[in-house]
C-alpha positions as CSV (number, residue, x, y, z in Angstrom):
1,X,-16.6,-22.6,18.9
2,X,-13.7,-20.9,21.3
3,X,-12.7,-17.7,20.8
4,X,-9.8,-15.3,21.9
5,X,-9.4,-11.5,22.1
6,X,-6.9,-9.5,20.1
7,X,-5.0,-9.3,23.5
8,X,-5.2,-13.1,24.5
9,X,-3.8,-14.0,21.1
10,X,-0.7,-11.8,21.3
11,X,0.0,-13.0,25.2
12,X,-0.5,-16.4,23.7
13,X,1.6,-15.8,20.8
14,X,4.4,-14.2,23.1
15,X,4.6,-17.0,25.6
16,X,5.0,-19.6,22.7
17,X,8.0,-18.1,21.6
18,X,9.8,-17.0,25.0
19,X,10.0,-20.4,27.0
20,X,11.0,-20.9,29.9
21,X,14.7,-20.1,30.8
22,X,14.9,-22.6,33.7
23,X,17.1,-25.7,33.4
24,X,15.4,-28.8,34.0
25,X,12.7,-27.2,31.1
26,X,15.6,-26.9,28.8
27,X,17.0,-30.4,29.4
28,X,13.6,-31.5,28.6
29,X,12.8,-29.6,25.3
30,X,14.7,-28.6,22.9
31,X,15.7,-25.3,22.5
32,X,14.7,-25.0,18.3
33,X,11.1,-25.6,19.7
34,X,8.6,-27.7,21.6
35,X,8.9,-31.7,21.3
36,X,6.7,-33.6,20.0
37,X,7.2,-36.1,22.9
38,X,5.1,-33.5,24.6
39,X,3.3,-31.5,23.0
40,X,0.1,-31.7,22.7
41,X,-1.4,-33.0,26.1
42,X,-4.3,-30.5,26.4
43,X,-6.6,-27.8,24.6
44,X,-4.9,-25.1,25.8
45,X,-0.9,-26.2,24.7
46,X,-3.2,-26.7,21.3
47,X,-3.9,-23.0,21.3
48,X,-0.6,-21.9,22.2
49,X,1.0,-23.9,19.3
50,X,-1.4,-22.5,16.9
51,X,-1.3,-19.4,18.1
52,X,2.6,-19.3,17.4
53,X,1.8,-19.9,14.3
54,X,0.2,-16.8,13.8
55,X,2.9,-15.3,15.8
56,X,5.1,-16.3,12.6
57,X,3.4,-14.2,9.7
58,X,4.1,-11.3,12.2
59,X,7.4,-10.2,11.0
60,X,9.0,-7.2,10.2
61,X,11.5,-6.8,7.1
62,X,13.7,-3.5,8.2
63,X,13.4,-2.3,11.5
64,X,9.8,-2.2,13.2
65,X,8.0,-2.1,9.7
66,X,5.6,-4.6,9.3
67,X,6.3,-6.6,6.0
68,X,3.0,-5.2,3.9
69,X,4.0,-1.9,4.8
70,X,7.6,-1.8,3.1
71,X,7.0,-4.2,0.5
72,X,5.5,-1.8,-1.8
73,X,9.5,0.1,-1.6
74,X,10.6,-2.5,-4.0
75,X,8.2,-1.2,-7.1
76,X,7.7,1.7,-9.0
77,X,5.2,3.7,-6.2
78,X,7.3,3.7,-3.1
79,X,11.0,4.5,-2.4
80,X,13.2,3.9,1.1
81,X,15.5,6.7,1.9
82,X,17.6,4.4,4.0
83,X,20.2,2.6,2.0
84,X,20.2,-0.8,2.4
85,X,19.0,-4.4,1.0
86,X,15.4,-3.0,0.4
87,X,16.6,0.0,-1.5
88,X,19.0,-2.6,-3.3
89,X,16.1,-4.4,-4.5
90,X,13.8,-1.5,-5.9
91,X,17.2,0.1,-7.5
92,X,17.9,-3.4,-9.1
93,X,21.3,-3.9,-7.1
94,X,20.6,-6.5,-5.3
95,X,22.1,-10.4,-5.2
96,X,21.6,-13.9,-3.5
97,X,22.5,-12.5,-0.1
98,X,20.1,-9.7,0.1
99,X,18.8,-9.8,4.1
100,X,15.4,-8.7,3.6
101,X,15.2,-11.5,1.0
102,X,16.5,-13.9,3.3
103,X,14.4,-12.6,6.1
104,X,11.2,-12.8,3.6
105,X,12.1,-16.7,3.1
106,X,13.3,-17.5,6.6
107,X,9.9,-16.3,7.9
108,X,7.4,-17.6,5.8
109,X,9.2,-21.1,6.3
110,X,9.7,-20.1,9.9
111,X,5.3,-20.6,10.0
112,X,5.3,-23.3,7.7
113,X,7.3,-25.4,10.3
114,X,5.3,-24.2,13.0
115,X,2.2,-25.5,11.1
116,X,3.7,-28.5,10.3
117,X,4.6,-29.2,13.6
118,X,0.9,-28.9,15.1
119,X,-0.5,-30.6,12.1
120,X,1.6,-33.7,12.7
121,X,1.1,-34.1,16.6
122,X,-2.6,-33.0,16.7
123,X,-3.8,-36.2,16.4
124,X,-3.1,-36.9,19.3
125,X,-5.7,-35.0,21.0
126,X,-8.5,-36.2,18.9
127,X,-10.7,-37.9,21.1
128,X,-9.9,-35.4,24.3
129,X,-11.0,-32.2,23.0
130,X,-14.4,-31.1,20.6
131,X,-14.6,-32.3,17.4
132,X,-15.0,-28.8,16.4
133,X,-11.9,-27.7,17.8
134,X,-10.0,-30.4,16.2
135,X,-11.6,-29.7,13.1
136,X,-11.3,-25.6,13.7
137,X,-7.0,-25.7,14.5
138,X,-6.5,-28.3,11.6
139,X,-7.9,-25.5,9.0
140,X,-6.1,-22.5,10.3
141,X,-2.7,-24.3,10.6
142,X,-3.8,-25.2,6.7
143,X,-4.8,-21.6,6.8
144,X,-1.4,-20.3,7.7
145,X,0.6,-22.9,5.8
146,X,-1.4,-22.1,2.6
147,X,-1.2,-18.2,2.6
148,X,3.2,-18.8,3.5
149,X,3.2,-20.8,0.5
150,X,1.5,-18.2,-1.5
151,X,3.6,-15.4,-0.5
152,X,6.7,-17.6,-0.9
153,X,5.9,-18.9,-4.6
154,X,5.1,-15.5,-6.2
155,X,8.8,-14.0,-4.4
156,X,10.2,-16.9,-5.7
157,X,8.5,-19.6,-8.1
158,X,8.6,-22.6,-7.4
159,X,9.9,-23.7,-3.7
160,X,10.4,-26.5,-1.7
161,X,6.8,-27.9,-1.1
162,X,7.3,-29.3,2.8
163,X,3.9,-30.8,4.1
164,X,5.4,-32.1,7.4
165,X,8.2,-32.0,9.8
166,X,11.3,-33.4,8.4
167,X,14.4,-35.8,9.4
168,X,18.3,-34.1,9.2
169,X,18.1,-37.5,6.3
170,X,14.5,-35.6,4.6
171,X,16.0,-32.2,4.4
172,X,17.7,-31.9,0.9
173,X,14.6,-31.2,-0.7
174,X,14.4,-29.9,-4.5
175,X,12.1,-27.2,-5.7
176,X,8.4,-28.4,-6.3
177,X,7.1,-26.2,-10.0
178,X,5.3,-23.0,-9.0
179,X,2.0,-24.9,-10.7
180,X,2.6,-27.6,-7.9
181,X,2.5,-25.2,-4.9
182,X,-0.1,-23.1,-6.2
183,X,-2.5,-26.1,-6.7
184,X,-1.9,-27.3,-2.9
185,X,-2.3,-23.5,-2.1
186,X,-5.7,-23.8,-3.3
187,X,-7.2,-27.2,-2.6
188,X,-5.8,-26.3,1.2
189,X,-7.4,-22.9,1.1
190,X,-10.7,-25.3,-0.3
191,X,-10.9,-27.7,2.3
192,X,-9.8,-25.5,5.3
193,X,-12.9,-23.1,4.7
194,X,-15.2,-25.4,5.0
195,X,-14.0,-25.9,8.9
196,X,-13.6,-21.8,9.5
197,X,-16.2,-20.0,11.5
198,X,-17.8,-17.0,9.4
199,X,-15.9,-14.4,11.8
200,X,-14.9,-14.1,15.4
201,X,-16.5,-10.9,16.7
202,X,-14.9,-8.1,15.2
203,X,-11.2,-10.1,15.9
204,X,-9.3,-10.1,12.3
205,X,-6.5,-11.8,13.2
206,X,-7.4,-15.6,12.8
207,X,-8.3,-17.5,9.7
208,X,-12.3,-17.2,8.8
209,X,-14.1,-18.6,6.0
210,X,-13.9,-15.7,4.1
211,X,-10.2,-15.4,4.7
212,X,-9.6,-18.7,3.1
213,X,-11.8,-18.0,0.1
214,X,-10.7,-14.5,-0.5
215,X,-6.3,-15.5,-0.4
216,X,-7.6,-18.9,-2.9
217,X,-9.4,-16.3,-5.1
218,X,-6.0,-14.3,-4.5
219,X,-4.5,-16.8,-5.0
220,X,-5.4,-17.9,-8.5
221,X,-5.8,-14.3,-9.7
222,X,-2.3,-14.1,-9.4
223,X,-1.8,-17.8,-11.8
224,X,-4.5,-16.9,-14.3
225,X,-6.6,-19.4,-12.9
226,X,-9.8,-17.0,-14.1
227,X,-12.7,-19.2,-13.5
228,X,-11.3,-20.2,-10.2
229,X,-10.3,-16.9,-9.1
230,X,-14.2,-15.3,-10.0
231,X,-15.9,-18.4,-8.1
232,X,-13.6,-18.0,-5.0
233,X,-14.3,-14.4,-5.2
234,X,-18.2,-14.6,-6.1
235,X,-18.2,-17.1,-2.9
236,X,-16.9,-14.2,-0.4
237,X,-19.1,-11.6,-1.6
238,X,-22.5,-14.1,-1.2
239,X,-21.3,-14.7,2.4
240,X,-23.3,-11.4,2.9
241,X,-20.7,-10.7,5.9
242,X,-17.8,-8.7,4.7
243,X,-18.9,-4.7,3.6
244,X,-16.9,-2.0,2.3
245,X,-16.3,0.2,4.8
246,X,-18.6,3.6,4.7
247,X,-15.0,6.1,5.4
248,X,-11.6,5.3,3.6
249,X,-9.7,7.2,5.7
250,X,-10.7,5.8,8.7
251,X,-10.2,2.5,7.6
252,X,-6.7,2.6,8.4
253,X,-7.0,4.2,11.5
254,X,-7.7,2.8,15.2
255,X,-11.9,4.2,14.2
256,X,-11.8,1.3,11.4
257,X,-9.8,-1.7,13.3
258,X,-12.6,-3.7,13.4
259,X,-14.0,-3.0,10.5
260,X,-15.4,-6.2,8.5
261,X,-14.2,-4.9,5.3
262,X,-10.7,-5.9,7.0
263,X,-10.6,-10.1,6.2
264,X,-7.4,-10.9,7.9
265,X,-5.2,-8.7,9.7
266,X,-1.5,-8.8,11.6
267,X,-2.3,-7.9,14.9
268,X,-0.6,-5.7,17.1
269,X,0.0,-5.1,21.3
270,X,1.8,-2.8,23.4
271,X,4.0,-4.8,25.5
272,X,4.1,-7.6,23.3
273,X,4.1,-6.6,19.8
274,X,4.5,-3.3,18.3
275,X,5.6,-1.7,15.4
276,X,7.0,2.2,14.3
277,X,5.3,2.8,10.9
278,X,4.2,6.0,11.9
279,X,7.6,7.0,12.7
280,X,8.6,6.2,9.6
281,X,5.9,7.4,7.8
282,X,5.3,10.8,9.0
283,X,6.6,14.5,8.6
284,X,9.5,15.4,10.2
285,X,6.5,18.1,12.1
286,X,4.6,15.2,12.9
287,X,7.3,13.8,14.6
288,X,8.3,11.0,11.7
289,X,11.1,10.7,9.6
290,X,9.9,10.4,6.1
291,X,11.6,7.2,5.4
292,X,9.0,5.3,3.1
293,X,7.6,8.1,0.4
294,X,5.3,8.2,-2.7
295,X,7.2,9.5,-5.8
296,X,5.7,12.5,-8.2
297,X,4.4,9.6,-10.7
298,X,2.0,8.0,-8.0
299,X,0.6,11.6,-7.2
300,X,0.2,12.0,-10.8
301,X,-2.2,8.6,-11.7
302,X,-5.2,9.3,-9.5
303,X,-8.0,11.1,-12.0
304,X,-9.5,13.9,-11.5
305,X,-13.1,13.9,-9.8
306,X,-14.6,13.4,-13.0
307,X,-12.8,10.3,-13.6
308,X,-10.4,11.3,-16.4
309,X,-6.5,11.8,-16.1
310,X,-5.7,15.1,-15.2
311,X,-3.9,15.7,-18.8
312,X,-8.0,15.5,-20.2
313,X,-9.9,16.8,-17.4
314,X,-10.8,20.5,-17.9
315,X,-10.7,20.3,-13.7
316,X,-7.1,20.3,-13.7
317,X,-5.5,23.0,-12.1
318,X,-1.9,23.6,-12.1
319,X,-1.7,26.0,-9.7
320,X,-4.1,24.0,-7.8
321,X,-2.8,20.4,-8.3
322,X,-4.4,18.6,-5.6
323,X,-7.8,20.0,-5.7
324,X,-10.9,17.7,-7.9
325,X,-8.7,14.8,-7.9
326,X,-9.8,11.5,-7.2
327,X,-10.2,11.2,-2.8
328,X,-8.3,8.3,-2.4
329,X,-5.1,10.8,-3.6
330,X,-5.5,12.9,0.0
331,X,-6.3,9.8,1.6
332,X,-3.3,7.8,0.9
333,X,-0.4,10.6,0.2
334,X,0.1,13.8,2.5
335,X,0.2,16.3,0.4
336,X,1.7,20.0,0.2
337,X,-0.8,22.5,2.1
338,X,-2.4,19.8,3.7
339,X,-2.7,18.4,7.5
340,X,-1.3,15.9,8.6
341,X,-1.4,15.2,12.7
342,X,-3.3,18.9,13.0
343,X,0.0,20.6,11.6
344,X,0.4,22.3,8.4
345,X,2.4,20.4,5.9
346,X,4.5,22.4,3.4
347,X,7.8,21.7,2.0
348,X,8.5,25.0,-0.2
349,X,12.6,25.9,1.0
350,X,10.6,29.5,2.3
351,X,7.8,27.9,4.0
352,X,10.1,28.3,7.1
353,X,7.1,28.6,9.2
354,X,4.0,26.9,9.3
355,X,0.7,26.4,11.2
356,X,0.1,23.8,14.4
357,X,-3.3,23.2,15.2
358,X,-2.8,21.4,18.3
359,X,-2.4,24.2,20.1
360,X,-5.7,27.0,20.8
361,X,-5.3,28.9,19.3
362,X,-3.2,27.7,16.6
363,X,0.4,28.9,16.8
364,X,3.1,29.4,14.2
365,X,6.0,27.3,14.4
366,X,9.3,26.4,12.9
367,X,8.9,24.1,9.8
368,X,11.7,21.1,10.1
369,X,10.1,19.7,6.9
370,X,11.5,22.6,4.7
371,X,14.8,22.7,6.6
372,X,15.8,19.5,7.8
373,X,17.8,17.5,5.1
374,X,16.1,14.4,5.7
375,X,12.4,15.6,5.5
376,X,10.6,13.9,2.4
377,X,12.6,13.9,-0.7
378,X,10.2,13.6,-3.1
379,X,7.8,16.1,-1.3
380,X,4.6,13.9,-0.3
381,X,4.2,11.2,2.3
382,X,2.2,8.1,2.7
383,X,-0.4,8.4,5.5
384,X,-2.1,4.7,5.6
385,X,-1.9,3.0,9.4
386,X,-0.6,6.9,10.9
387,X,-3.3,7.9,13.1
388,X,-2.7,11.0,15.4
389,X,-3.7,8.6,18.7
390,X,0.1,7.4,18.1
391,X,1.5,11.2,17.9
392,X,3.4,10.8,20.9
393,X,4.4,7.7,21.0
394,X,5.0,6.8,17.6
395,X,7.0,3.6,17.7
396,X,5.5,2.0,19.9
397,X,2.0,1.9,17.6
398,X,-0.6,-1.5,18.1
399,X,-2.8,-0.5,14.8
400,X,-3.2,-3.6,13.4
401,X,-2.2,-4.0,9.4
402,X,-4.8,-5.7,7.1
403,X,-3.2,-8.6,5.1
404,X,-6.7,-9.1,3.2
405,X,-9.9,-6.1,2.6
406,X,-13.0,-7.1,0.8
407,X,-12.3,-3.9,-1.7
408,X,-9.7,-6.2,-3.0
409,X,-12.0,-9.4,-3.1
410,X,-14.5,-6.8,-5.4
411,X,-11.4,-6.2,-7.7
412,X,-10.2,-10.0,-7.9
413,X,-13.8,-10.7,-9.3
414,X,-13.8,-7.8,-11.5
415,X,-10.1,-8.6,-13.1
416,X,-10.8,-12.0,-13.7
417,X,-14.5,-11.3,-14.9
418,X,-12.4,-8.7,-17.1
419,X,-9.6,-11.8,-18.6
420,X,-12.5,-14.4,-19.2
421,X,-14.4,-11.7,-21.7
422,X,-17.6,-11.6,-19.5
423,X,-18.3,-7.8,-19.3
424,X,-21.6,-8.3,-17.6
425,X,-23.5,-5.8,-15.1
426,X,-21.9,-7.7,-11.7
427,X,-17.9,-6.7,-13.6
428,X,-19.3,-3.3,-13.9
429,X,-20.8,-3.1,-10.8
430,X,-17.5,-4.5,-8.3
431,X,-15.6,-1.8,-9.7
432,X,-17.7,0.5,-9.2
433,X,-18.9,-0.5,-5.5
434,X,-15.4,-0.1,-4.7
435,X,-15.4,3.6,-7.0
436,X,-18.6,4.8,-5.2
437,X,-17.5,4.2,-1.4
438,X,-19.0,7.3,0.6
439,X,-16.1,9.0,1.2
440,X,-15.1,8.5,-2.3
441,X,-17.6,8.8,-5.3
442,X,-15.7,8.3,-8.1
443,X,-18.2,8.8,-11.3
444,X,-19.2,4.8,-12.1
445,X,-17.6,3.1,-15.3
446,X,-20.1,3.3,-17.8
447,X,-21.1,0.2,-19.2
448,X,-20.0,-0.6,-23.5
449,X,-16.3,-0.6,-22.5
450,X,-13.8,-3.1,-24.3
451,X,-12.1,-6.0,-22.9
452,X,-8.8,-4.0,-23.0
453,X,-10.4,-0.9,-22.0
454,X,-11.8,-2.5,-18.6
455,X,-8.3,-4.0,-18.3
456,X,-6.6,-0.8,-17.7
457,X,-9.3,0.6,-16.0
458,X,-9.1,-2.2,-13.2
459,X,-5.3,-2.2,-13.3
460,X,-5.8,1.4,-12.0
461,X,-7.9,0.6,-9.1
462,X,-5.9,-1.4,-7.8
463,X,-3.2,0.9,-7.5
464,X,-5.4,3.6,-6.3
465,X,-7.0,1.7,-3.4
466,X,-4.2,-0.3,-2.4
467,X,-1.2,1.7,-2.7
468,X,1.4,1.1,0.5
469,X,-0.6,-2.3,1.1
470,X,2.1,-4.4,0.0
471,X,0.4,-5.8,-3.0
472,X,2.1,-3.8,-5.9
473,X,5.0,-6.0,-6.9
474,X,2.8,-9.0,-7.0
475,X,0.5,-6.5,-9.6
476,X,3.2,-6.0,-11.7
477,X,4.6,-8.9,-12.1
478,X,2.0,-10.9,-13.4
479,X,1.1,-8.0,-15.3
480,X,4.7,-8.1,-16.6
481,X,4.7,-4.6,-17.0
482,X,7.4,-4.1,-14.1
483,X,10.2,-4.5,-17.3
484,X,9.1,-1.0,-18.4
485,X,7.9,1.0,-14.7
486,X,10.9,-0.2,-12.7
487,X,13.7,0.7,-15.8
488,X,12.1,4.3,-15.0
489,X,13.7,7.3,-12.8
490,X,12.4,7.7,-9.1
491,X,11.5,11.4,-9.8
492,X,10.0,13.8,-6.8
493,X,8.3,17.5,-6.7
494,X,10.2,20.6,-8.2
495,X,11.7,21.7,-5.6
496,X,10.3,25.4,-5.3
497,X,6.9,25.4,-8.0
498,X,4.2,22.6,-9.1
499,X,4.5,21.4,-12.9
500,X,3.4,23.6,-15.0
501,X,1.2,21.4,-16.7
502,X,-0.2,18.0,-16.5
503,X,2.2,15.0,-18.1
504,X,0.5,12.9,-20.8
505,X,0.0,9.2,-20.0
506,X,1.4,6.0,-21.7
507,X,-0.4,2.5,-21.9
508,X,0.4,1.8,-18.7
509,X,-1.5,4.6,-17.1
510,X,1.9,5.9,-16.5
511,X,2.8,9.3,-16.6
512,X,5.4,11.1,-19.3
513,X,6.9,14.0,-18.5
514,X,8.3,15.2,-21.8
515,X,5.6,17.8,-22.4
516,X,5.9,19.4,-19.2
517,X,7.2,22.6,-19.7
518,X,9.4,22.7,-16.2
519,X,9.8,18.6,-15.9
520,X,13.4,19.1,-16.2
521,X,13.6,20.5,-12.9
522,X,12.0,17.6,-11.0
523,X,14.3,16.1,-8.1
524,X,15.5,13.1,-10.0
525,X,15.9,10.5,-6.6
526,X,16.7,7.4,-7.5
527,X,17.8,5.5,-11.2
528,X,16.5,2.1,-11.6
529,X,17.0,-1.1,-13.6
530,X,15.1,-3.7,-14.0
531,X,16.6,-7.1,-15.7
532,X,13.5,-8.6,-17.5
533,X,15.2,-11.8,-17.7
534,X,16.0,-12.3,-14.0
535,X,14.1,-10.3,-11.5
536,X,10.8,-11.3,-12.2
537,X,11.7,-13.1,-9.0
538,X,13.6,-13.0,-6.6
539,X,17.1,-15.3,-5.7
540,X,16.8,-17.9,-3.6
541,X,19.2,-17.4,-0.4
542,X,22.2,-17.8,-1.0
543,X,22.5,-19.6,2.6
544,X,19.5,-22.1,1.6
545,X,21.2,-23.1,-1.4
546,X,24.3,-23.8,0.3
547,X,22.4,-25.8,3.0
548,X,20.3,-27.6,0.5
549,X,22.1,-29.1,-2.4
550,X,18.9,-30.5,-3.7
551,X,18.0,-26.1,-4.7
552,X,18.4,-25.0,-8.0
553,X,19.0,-21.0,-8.1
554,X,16.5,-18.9,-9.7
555,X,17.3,-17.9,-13.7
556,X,20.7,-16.0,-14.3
557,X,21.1,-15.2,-10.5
């Protein structure tokens, strides 16, 4: 089996997609990509074409943001402070020639082609190189191909379903039906895991076997395929390989890169490819900017320590409201009174100084984050992939951003153990492996529960161990519940004071304010609308359907 580093991947990645600038090379190739007339002639232009195919899921969607780290702006626990397309998206604003949409489709085709490409010339090096490394770059082209598709087809439905390189005659292609795509999704994800290697030493950013099973178990999660989704899922979790990792917080941090709850992972390299979220994640203290923040209503959801929501838990406090709530609240969101990069966080309009432990011993300082009028509107921050390593430097970060975690691989078996009626002790007990990480300890679910009851509980999880992992809109979509949370007010903390008392929850674990006796006086941020008949996907580029005559637009678009 051959193997590269993290680093030898990126340098790999980076020469595939800077050529040569010299003239005879250009005469010779063209400049949309290498020709087939010569490529491949050896192992090692084999690896560099499947390497840029990697290189292609490695995009951002607004300014050095990796994709899975905005993505969650669009739905009802994130909001972007910077106008633009993505804001135009979660307010409900947005049309056919929306840029971050455009990018979203470009650059999943963008990898397709690139997979295509190698997949059509490979054969030529099939008696020169190991069958093993045949074998092994056919299934992570597949790989890559496959998990494109999936993101592509639950954007947008149904898509043009392109399985080779195609003619200027070939290229008016109609939509294949999202049942098409989704069965090639999985029959590729199939048969390419039965060619990946069971991991590469601690390197998440190529396709393994557990990869493939855990997006095909992802994969028919998200199209009710039950059965399917709980064998895929079953399959990863008897591979014996992939654990939950022992400290949540450190998960996301450079201490838990290599950690093998992380399946699959965009992969990052000073000098070669980098990215800013913790610029844009962080206190203005911290150095950040606060762009990307968690509303009041995500604080709100996580239970208290003894697993109820804080309207019924007699370990609510008011006064205190971030104490006995559920870890993964402290984890993910910065909160008031809180640390974040050793400096006191507070956002009260008289906090004007605050405390920076940086320095010993710790000195009082000037507090931007209650003065400056871009510090967090809503008054939390997300904290996931900010670690203080890239405090001085923080644009130029190389933490690499999990696509896939075995957490979630626990909660696709669960869910779909949950929709096929079969409450048995292994549903009970993937919840509450994820529930009971060390650093976590949520009280375990209690077996007796209903079907409906274990619904909502699961639908909960999710959200509290994946929040600002890209995976929300996709969650509430096929839940179909984003008709009610995104026709709902982006609402942040009172400005001077905590609520007075805990909201009340509806059946979507959401919370309602009316009963708050000082709820009027949250910051009201943003007003949303949500078209139920339209926008449970997105338009299809206005540019590819102008291109493409064969494209139908999506429903009343």
């Amino acid at each position: 089996m051959f193997r590269f580093s993290k680093y030898s991947v990126l340098f790999l990645a980076l020469l595939f997609i800077v050529p040569s600038c010299k003239e005879d090379y250009l005469e010779k190739i063209p400049l949309s990509g290498p020709s087939s007339s010569s490529f491949y002639s050896n192992q090692d232009e084999l690896m560099l074409g499947l390497m840029g195919c990697y290189k292609a899921l490695n995009f951002n969607s607004k300014s050095q943001r990796p994709w899975p780290v905005i993505m969650d702006v669009v739905t009802d626990i994130e909001w972007n402070r910077s106008a633009g397309d993505l804001q135009d998206i979660g307010k409900g604003d947005h049309a056919s020639n929306n840029d971050a949409i455009l990018t979203c489709w470009r650059e999943f085709y963008q990898a397709i082609n690139r997979c295509n490409f190698l997949l059509d010339n490979i054969d030529k090096l099939k008696a020169s190189v190991p069958p093993t490394v045949y074998a092994q770059s056919k299934a992570e082209a597949r790989f890559i191909r496959a998990i494109s598709y999936h993101y592509l087809v639950e954007l947008f439905g149904g898509v043009p379903l392109v399985t080779k390189m195609l003619t200027l005659e070939e290229s008016q292609i109609p939509k294949s039906s999202k049942k098409d795509v989704v069965d090639f999704i999985i029959k590729e994800l199939t048969e390419a895991a039965v060619d990946l290697p069971l991991n590469y030493s601690g390197n998440t950013g190529r396709a393994s076997k557990g990869a493939a099973l855990g997006f095909k178990a992802r994969a028919a999660l998200y199209n009710e395929r039950w059965d399917v989704a709980a064998t895929a899922a079953k399959e990863v979790m008897d591979l014996k390989y992939h654990t939950l990792y022992p400290n949540f917080p450190d998960l996301f941090m450079f201490a838990g890169e290599k950690a093998t709850e992380h399946m699959f992972a965009l992969q990052f390299q000073k000098g070669v490819i980098i990215h800013a979220t913790p610029n844009f994640l962080t206190s203005r203290m911290a150095g950040g900017v606060s762009n990307e923040i968690p509303p009041q209503t995500m604080v709100d959801q996580y239970q208290a320590v003894d697993g109820l929501t804080i309207d019924k838990s007699p370990l609510y406090d008011p006064k205190k409201p971030f104490a006995n709530r559920d870890p993964r609240l402290t984890f993910t969101i910065t909160v008031p009174g809180s640390r974040l990069f050793n400096i006191q966080f507070e956002v009260h309009p008289d906090s004007l100084q605050v405390w920076n432990y940086n320095f010993t011993p710790a000195k009082r300082v000037a507090n931007t984050d209650a003065t400056n009028a871009f510090a967090t509107y809503s008054g939390y921050l997300y904290k996931k992939y900010c670690d203080i390593i890239d405090m001085s430097d923080n644009k130029q970060s190389e933490l690499n951003h999990s696509l896939l975690r075995y957490a979630e691989i626990l909660l696709i078996y669960a869910e779909s153990k949950i929709e096929l009626n079969q409450l048995d002790a292994t549903t009970y007990d993937a919840i509450n492996q994820v529930r009971r990480r060390p650093t976590v300890l949520m009280p375990v679910i209690t077996t007796g529960k209903t079907q409906a009851e274990m619904r909502q509980i699961v639908r909960q999880e999710r959200n509290y161990e994946l929040a600002m992992e890209g995976l929300r809109l996709f969650d509430i979509r096929r839940w179909k519940t984003a008709e009610r949370l995104m026709n709902k007010p982006v609402l942040g903390k009172i400005k001077r004071e905590f609520l007075a008392n805990a909201p009340t929850f509806d059946a979507d674990g959401y919370p309602v304010y009316t009963g708050v006796i000082n709820g009027s006086q949250m910051r009201l941020i943003e007003t949303r609308k949500f078209n139920k008949d339209r926008d449970y996907l997105w338009p299809i580029p206005n540019v590819e359907i102008a291109a493409n005559k064969a494209l139908v637009q999506n429903p009343n678009w």
